[in-house]
C-alpha positions as CSV (number, residue, x, y, z in Angstrom):
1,X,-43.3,92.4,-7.0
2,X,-42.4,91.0,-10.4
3,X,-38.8,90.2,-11.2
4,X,-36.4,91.3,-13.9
5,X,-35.2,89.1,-17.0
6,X,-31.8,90.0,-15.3
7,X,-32.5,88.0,-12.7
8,X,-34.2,85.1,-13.8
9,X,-31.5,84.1,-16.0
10,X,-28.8,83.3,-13.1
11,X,-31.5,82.0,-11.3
12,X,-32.6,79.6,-14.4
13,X,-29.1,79.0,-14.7
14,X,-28.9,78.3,-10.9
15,X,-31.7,75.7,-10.8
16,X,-31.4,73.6,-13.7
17,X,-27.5,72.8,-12.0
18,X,-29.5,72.0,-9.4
19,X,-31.6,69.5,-11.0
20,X,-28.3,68.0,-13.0
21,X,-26.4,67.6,-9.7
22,X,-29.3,65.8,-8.5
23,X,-29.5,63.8,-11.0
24,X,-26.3,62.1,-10.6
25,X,-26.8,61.2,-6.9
26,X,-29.7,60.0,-5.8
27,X,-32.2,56.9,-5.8
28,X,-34.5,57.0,-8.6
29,X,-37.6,57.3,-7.0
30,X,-36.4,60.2,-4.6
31,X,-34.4,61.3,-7.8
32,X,-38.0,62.1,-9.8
33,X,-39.4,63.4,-6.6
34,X,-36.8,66.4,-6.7
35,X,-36.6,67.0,-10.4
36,X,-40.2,67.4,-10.1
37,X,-39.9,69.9,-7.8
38,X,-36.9,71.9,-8.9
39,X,-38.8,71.7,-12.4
40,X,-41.8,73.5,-10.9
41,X,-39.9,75.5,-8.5
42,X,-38.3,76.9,-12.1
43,X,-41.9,77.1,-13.9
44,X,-43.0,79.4,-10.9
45,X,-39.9,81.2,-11.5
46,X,-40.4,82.1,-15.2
47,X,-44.3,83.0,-15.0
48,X,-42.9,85.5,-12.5
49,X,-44.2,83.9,-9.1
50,X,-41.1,84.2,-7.2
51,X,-42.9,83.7,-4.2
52,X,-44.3,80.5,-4.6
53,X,-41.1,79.6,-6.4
54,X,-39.1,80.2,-3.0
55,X,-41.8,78.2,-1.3
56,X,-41.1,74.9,-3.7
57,X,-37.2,75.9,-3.4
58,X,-37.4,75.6,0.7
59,X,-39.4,71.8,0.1
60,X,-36.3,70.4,-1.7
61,X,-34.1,71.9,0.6
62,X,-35.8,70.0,3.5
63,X,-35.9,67.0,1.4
64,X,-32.4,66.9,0.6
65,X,-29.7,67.9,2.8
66,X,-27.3,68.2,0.2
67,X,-28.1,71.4,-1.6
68,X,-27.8,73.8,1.4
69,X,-24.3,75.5,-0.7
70,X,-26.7,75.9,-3.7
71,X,-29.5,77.6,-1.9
72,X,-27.3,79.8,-0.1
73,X,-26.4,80.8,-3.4
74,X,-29.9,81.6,-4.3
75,X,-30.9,83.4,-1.6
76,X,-27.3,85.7,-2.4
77,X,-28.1,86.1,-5.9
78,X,-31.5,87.6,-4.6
79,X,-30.0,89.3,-1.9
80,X,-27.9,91.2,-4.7
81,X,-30.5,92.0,-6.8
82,X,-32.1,93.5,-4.0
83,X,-34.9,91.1,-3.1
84,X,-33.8,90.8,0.5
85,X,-37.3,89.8,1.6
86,X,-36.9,86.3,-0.5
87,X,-33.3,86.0,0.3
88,X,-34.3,86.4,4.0
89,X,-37.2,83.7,3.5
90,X,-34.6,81.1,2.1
91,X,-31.6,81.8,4.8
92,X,-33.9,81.6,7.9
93,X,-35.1,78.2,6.1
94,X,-31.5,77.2,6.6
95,X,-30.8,78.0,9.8
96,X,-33.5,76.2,11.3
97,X,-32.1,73.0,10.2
98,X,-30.7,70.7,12.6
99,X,-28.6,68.7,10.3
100,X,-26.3,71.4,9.3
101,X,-22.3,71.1,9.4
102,X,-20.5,73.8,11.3
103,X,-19.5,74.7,8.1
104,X,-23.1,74.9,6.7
105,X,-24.2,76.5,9.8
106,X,-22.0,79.4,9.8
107,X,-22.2,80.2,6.2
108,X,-26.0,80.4,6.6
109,X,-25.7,82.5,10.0
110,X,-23.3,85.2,7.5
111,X,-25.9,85.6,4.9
112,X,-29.1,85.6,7.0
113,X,-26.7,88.4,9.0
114,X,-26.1,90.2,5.7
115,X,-29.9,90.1,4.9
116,X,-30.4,91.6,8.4
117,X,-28.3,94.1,7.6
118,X,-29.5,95.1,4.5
119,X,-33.1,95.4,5.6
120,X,-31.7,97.9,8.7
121,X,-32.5,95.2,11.7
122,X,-29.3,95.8,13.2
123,X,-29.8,94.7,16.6
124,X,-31.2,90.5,14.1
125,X,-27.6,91.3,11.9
126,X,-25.6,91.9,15.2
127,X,-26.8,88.8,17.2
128,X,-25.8,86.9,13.8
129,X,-22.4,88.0,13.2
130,X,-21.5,87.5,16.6
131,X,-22.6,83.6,16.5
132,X,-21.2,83.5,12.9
133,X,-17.7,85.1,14.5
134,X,-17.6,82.8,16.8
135,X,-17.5,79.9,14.6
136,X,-14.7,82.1,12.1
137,X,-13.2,84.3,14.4
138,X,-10.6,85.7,11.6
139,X,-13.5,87.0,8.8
140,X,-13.0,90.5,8.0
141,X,-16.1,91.1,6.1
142,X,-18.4,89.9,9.0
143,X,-16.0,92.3,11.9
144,X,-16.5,95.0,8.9
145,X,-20.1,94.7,9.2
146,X,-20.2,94.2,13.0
147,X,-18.1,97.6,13.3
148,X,-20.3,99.6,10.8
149,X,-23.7,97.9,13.1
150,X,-21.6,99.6,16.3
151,X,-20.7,102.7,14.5
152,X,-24.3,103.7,13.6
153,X,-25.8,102.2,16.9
154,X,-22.6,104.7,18.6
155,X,-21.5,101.9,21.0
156,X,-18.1,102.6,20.6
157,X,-16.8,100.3,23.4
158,X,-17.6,97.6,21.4
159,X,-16.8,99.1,18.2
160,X,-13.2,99.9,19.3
161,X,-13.0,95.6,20.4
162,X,-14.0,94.9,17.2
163,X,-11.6,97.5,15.8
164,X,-8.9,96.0,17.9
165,X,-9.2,92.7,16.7
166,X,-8.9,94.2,13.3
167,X,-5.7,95.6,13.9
168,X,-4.5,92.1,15.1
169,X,-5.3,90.6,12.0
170,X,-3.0,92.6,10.1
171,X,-6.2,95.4,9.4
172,X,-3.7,98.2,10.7
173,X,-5.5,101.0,8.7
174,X,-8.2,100.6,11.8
175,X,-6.1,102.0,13.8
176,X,-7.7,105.0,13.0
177,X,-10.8,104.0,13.5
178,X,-9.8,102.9,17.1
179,X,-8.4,106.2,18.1
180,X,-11.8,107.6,17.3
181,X,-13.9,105.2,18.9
182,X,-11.9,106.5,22.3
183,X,-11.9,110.1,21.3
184,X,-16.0,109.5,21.0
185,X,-15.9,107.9,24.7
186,X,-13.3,110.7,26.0
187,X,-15.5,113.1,24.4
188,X,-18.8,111.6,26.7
189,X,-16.7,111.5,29.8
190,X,-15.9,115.7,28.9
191,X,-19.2,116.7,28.2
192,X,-20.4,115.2,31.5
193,X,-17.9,116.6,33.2
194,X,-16.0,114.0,34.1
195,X,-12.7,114.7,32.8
196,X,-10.3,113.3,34.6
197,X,-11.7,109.6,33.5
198,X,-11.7,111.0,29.6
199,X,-7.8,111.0,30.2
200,X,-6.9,107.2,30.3
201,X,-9.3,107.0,26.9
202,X,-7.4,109.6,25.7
203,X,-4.3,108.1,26.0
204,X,-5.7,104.7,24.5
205,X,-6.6,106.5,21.6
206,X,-2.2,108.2,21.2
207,X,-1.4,104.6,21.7
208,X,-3.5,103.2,18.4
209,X,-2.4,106.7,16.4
210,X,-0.2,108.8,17.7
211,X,-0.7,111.4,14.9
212,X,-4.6,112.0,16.3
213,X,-5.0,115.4,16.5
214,X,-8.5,115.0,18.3
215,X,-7.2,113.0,21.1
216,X,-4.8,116.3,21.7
217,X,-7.7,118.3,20.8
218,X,-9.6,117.0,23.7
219,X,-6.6,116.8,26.2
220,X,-6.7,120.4,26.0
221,X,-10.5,120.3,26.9
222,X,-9.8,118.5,29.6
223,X,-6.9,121.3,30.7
224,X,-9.1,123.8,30.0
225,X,-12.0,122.4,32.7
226,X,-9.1,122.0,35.1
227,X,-8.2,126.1,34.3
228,X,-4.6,124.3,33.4
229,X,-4.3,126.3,30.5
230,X,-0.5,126.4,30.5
231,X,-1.1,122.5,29.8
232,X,-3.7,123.2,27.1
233,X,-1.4,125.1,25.6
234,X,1.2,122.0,25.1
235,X,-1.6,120.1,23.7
236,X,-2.7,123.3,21.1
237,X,1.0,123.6,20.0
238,X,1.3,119.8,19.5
239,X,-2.2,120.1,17.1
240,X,-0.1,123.3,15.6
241,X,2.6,120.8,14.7
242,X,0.5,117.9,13.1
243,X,-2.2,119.7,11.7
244,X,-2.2,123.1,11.0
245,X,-5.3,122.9,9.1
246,X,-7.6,121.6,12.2
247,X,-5.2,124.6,14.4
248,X,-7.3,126.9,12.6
249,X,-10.6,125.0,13.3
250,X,-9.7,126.0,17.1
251,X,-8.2,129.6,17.3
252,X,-11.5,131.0,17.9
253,X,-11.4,128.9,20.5
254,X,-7.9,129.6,22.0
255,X,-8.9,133.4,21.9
256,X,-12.2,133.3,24.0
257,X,-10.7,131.0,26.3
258,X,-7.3,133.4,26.9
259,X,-9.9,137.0,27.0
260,X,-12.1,135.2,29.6
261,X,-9.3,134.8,31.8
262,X,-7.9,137.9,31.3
263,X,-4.9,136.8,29.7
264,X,-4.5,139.9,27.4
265,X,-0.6,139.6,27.2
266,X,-0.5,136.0,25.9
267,X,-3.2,137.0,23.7
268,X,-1.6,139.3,22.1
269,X,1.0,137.4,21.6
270,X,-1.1,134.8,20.0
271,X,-2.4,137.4,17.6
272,X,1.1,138.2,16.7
273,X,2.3,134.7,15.9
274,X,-0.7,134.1,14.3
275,X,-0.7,136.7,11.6
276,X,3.0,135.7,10.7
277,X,1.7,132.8,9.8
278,X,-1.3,132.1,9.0
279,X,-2.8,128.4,8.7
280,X,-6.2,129.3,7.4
281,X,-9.4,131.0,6.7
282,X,-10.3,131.5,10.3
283,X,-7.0,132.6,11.5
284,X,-7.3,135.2,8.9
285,X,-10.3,136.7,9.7
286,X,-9.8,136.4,13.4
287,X,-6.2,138.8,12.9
288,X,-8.2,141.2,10.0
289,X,-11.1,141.6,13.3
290,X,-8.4,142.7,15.7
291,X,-6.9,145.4,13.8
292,X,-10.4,145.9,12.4
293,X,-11.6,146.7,16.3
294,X,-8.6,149.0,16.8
295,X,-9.3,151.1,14.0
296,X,-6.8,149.8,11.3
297,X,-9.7,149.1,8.8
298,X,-7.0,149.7,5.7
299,X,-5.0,146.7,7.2
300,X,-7.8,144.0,7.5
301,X,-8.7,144.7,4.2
302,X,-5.4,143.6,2.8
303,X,-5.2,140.7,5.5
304,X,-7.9,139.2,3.7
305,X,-7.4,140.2,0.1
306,X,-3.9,138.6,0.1
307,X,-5.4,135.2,1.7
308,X,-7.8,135.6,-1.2
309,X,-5.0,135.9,-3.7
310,X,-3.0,133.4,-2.4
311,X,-5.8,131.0,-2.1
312,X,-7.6,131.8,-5.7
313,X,-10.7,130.3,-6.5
314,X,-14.6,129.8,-5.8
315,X,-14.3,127.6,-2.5
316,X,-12.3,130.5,-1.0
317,X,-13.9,133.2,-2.2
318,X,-17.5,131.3,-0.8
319,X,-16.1,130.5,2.3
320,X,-14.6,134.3,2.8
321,X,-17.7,135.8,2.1
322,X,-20.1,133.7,3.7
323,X,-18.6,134.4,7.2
324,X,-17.0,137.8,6.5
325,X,-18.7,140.9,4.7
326,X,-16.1,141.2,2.3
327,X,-16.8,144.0,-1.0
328,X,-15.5,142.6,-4.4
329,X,-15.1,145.6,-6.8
330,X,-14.2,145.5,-10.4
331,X,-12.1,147.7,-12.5
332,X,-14.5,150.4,-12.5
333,X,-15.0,150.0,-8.6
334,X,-18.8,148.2,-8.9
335,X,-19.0,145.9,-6.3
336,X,-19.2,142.6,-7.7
337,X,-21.0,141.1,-4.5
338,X,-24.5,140.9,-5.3
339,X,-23.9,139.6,-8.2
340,X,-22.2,136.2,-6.9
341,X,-23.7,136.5,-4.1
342,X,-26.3,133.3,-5.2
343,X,-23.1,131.1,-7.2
344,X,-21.1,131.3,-4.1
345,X,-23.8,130.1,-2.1
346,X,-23.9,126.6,-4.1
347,X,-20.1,126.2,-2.9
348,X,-19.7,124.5,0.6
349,X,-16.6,124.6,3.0
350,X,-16.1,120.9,3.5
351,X,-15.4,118.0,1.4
352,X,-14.5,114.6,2.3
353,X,-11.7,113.6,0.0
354,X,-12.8,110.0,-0.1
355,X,-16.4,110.2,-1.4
356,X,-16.6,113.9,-2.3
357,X,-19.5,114.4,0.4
358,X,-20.1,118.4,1.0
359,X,-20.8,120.5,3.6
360,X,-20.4,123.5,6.0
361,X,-19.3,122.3,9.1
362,X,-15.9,119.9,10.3
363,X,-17.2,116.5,10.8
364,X,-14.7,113.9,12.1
365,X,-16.8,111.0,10.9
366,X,-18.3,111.4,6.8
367,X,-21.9,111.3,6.9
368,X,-21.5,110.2,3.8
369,X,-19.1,107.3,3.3
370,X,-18.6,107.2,7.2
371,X,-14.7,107.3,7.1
372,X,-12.8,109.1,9.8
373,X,-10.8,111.9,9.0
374,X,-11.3,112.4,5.7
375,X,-13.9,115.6,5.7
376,X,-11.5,119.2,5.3
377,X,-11.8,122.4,4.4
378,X,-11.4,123.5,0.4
379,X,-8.5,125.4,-0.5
């Protein structure tokens, strides 16, 4: 692999202040031994051999103790420029030295870990940060990294230590984050049936953001496995409170869960409240079905086409139409349907609102920039 001019200038740059610091501190006979290699080191480096260029690089650095900050800063400038195969190859030189100042050492365990990372050997990067962590317990970028190595790996035990530590620093937007990292454990506990032990998680994850709608999300669960669902429903109106747009996400929900238990009263009730004020898309279509099923055809109609007024534009009309067999008509009553049938497609449900990621299903975490609660519905 050949590099670009882009980076052999910095690196050029890089070496020959190599050479000049030497220059000025050393005995004249080691002096000419490692200007002569620097100077071939950069010839390797120009006729595009980066390879045996690194290889001349790692003989000064064992020669000569003194240029470990300089070589870190080689093997980051090729880290940056995405060579992370050389910038590996010089950092693991650097950790195997035994001479190195704690200083020195942890600086090389940090970019070696960053190279790790880079290349996807999460379990090499983790080891790393922890060492380096050790050694600078208070560095944000390395817990950053750790966290985001415990996010994708889903050990969320340790992400939400990591997380807490954050928060100690003065990182209190990881709050956040922490409340999810519970919710995810809860969540285990729930699905295995064990839901009296997702409770204490739960209530870890109110204490770090009080505001966390999936915490009361799940408490409900939990309720609802216990058949407590006048409980449930103090978690559901809490969620109704905070968040009316993730209410909606659940009023499907709410409704299968009151008609399995026979609850028609309070579910008519529901229905009631509901349609006076409805929080969104689903709600809407969940009120126009239960007049639809009673034979009030006329009324779901216009249930739906004032939601579509009020809420003007494609997202809505795609999201309407994709889960509801709704007939547009122009002015001469042709049904416009089939004909946007294939643009509305091309519009999704979900965006995050931090990296513009799209989609047709609620995710709490964004597959694409991997923040928490940032992925909601279009309006």
């Amino acid at each position: 692999m050949n590099l670009s001019p882009w980076l052999l200038v910095p690196a050029a740059i890089l070496l020959l202040l190599l050479a000049f610091q030497l220059r000025g501190r050393t005995r004249a006979g080691q002096q000419k031994k490692l200007s002569s290699l620097y100077f071939k080191g950069l010839n390797y480096l120009l006729n595009e051999q980066p390879d045996k260029a690194i290889d001349t690089f790692i003989q000064v650095l064992k020669a000569d103790a003194e240029t470990v900050e300089l070589h870190l800063a080689l093997g980051n400038l090729y880290r940056r420029k995405g060579n992370i195969e050389r910038a590996t190859r010089i950092h693991q030189s650097l950790i195997v030295r035994s001479d190195l100042d704690r200083s020195q050492r942890a600086n090389a365990l940090y970019e070696l870990g960053q190279d790790y990372y880079r290349a996807g050997l999460l379990d090499r990067a983790e080891n790393l940060f922890i060492e380096f962590i050790n050694l600078e317990p208070a560095h944000t970028q390395a817990l950053k990294l750790l966290i985001s190595i415990y996010e994708q790996e889903k050990e969320w035990s340790k992400a939400a230590e990591i997380a807490h530590k954050l928060v100690g620093l003065g990182h209190t937007e990881f709050k956040k984050n922490l409340s999810h990292y519970f919710c995810e454990l809860a969540q285990n506990k729930i699905d295995s049936h064990l839901g009296r032990a997702a409770i204490p998680l739960l209530k870890k994850a109110l204490a770090a953001d009080r505001h966390c709608v999936r915490a009361y999300d799940l408490l409900a669960r939990e309720a609802v496995q216990r058949s407590d669902l006048r409980e449930a429903k103090k978690y559901w109106k809490k969620i109704h409170r905070l968040d009316p747009a993730y209410f909606d996400e659940l009023v499907g929900q709410i409704v299968d869960i009151y008609a399995d238990n026979g609850m028609q009263p309070t579910l008519e009730r529901f229905i009631g409240r509901l349609e006076q004020d409805l929080p969104g898309l689903n709600s809407v279509l969940l009120v126009a079905d239960w007049h639809g099923h009673r034979g009030q055809q006329e009324k779901a109609e216009r249930i739906k086409r004032q939601w579509l007024q009020d809420h003007a534009g494609a997202a809505a009309l795609a999201a309407l139409n994709r889960q509801h067999d709704l007939q547009l008509l122009n002015r001469k009553g042709e049904s416009l349907t089939d004909a946007l049938q294939t643009v509305l497609e091309d519009f999704s449900e979900y965006r995050c609102i931090q990296c513009g990621y799209e989609c047709n299903i609620h995710y709490w975490q964004c597959p694409g920039c991997h923040q928490w609660n940032t992925v909601l519905r279009r309006s």
